[in-house]
Each structure stands twice: as C-alpha cells, then as structure tokens.
C-alpha positions, 0 to 999 in steps of 0.5 A, spaced: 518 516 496 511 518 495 509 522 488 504 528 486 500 522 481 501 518 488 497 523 493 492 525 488 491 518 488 490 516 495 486 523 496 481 520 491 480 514 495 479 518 502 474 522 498 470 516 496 471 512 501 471 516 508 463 522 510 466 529 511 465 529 518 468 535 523 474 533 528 476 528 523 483 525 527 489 523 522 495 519 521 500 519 516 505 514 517 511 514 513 510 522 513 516 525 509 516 532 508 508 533 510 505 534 503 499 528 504 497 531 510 497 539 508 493 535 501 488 532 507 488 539 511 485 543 504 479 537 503 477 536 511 477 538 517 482 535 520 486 534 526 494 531 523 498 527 526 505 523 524 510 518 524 516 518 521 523 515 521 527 521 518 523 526 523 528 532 521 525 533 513 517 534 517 515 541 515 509 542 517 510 545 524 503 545 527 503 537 526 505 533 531 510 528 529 513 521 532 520 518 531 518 511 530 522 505 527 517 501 525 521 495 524 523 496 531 517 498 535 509 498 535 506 506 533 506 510 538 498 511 539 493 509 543 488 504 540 482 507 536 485 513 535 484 515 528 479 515 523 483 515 518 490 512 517 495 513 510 501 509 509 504 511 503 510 507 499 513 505 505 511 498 507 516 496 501 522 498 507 520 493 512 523 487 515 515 486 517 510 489 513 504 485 517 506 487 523 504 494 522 497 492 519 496 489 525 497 496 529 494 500 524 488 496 524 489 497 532 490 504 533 484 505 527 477 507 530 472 502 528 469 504 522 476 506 520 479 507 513 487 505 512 490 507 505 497 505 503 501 505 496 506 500 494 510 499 488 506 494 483 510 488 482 505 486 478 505 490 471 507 488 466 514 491 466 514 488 473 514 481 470 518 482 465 524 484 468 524 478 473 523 474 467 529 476 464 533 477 472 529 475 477 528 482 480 522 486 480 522 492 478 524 497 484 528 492 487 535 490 484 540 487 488 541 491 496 547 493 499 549 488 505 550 489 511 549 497 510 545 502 513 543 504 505 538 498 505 534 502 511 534 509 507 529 512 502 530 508 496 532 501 501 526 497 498 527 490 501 520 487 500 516 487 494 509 485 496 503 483 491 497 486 491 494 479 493 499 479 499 497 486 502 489 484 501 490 477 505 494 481 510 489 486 511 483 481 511 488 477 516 488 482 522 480 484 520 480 490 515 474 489 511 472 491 503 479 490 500 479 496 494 485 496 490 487 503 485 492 505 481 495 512 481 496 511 473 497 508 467 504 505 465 506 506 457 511 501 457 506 496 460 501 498 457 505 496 450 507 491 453 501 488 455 500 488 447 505 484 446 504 479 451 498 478 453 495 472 449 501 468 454 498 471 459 492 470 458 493 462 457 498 462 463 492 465 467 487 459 465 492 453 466 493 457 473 486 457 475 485 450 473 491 448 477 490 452 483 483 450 483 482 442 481 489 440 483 491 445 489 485 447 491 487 453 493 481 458 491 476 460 496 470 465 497 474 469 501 480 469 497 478 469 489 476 476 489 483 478 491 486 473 486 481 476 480 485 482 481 492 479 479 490 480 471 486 486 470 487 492 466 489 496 473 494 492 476 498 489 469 499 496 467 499 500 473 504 502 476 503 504 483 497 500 487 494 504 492 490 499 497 485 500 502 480 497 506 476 498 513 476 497 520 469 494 521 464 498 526 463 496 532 457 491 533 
C-alpha cells in the first residue's frame, strides 16, 4: 500500500515534470482508496479516472473507476488517452510487469508522463537481508497456491530500478528519472559500514561488465549509474518516471 511520504514524492514529480494545462486527463492505476488522485485534484485542473482490482475501497465518488486484473487484462482505455498515468506500488504484485508498461505507454497521449513507485531492492537494508537470506526486503517466502499471494501485501516480483528503466526504454518511454520518497536510517548506518566493500564490489563489476562481458552500452549506462547512488542505497521506495515522446 501506498504512503503519504510516497504521494508527496509522486506529486513532486508530476509538478516538476508535467505544464499546467487545463483539461489535464488523468489515470490512476492501482487507485485504492482514491488519496493520489484527490492530491492531484488540489495542484491541477484535472479530470480523473481509475482503475483497480479492489474497486469496492474507492472512495471518491465523483471519479469513474474500472475493475481490471492486470494480470489478466489489458487496461481498459482508448490509446492516447491521458497525459498523465500513476501507478503507485502496484507493479510488485504482478505476474508481468512489462506487459502494463506496454499499455500505459499505449493508453499515454505523446508527450505523456507515466510515474510509478515500487519497493527499493537496492538499499542497503535490501542487500543485506538477501545476503544473509536470499530474500529482499518486502519479499519473504509467499504462500502457495492461495489467494493471499494476489491481496495487497502479495509482492511477488522485486524488480530493480534498472529492470524498470530498461522496460520503460523498451516499449518507448523517453527521460528515465528515477527519485526516492525518503531516506532509510537503517540504510544510511548501514551503508557506513559497508561501503568500501560496495565500493570495491562496484569497480570490479564495471570492469567485468565492461572488458569481459561487454554488457555496458550508451543507451544502458545511465541506468546502471544509478545502482550505487546515494537515492537508491539508501531510499526506500523508488519512484520512477519517464515520457511518452511527442508526436513527429
């Protein structure tokens, strides 16, 4: 579930990304209880819409909302509708997470802007539980065959920041911007303690990657830079966002 710290986080984005514009068409994908959208209803001029497995804990009754499954089904919108499309911690319970970047690039007018949230798999807290468990932080062992996988705290997929990046270049976002909603304590002790291993860890990497594997590209390097900054070390939710490019 979504946070305060995460909303604000996704609204400083919006405000520094997306023109006020009159008649701006929102979508909120994975909308809960509504709270995003009424934040965006008091900075913009917008006209809402939503989406959501668990339609009955909407509570904005003047917006429309949708049931999807998006495991299941495509999101129920015309191409180019909107100029903004949020997503926020929901990408972590699906089976498929690239297929729904596919549609919101798809239902995304060009020059549109798509924000999502996810876990961060990549601080420091993170990398230490799998070290020691083999298990990130926010995704311990699931149930089996039960229905609790697909409930709200079902997270089934940890995805990296550079997973998401290359998912939204692949299907043709533009600008990749990763944020954080907040410093971690933990992580930032932490990263104290570990950071010349990191550090060294880092380098022989890049040398491998680079000499042996030769993995590195123009178009990827600026997504795998990220991996080792201050946000994603020690962040704890990461907020992605990128741009449909205009039309030609």
């Amino acid at each position: 579930m979504s946070t305060q710290p995460i909303y604000q986080a996704i609204l400083r984005v919006v405000q520094r990304r997306l023109p006020v514009q009159e008649g701006l068409q929102v979508l909120d994908v994975g909308a809960g209880r509504g709270e995003l959208l009424q934040h965006l209803a008091n900075l913009y001029p917008i006209t809402a819409s939503a989406c959501d497995f668990h339609i009955e804990r909407f509570a904005l009754a003047d917006v429309p909302i949708q049931k999807v499954d998006l495991n299941q089904e495509r999101l129920p919108y015309p191409d180019g509708s909107f100029h903004l499309v949020t997503c926020s911690e929901v990408i972590e319970h699906l089976e498929n997470f690239r297929a729904l970047m596919r549609d919101v690039h798809r239902v995304l007018q060009p020059g549109g802007l798509f924000v999502l949230t996810t876990p961060n798999i990549l601080n420091v807290k993170s990398r230490l539980r799998f070290f020691a468990s083999g298990f990130y932080n926010l995704f311990g062992p699931l149930p089996v065959r039960n229905d609790r996988l697909y409930s709200t705290g079902g997270h089934i997929s940890p995805i990296t920041y550079f997973h998401i990046g290359h998912a939204m270049l692949d299907v043709g976002f533009t600008d990749i911007q990763p944020e954080i909603d907040r410093l971690q304590t933990y992580s930032l002790v932490g990263l104290v303690v570990t950071f010349p291993f990191i550090a060294l860890g880092w380098l022989s990497f890049l040398h491998q990657e680079r000499r042996l594997y030769k993995t590195l590209t123009d178009a990827n390097q600026p997504l795998v830079r990220h991996h080792n900054g201050l946000a994603l070390l020690a962040g704890r939710t990461v907020v992605v966002s990128g741009c449909k490019a205009p039309a030609v």
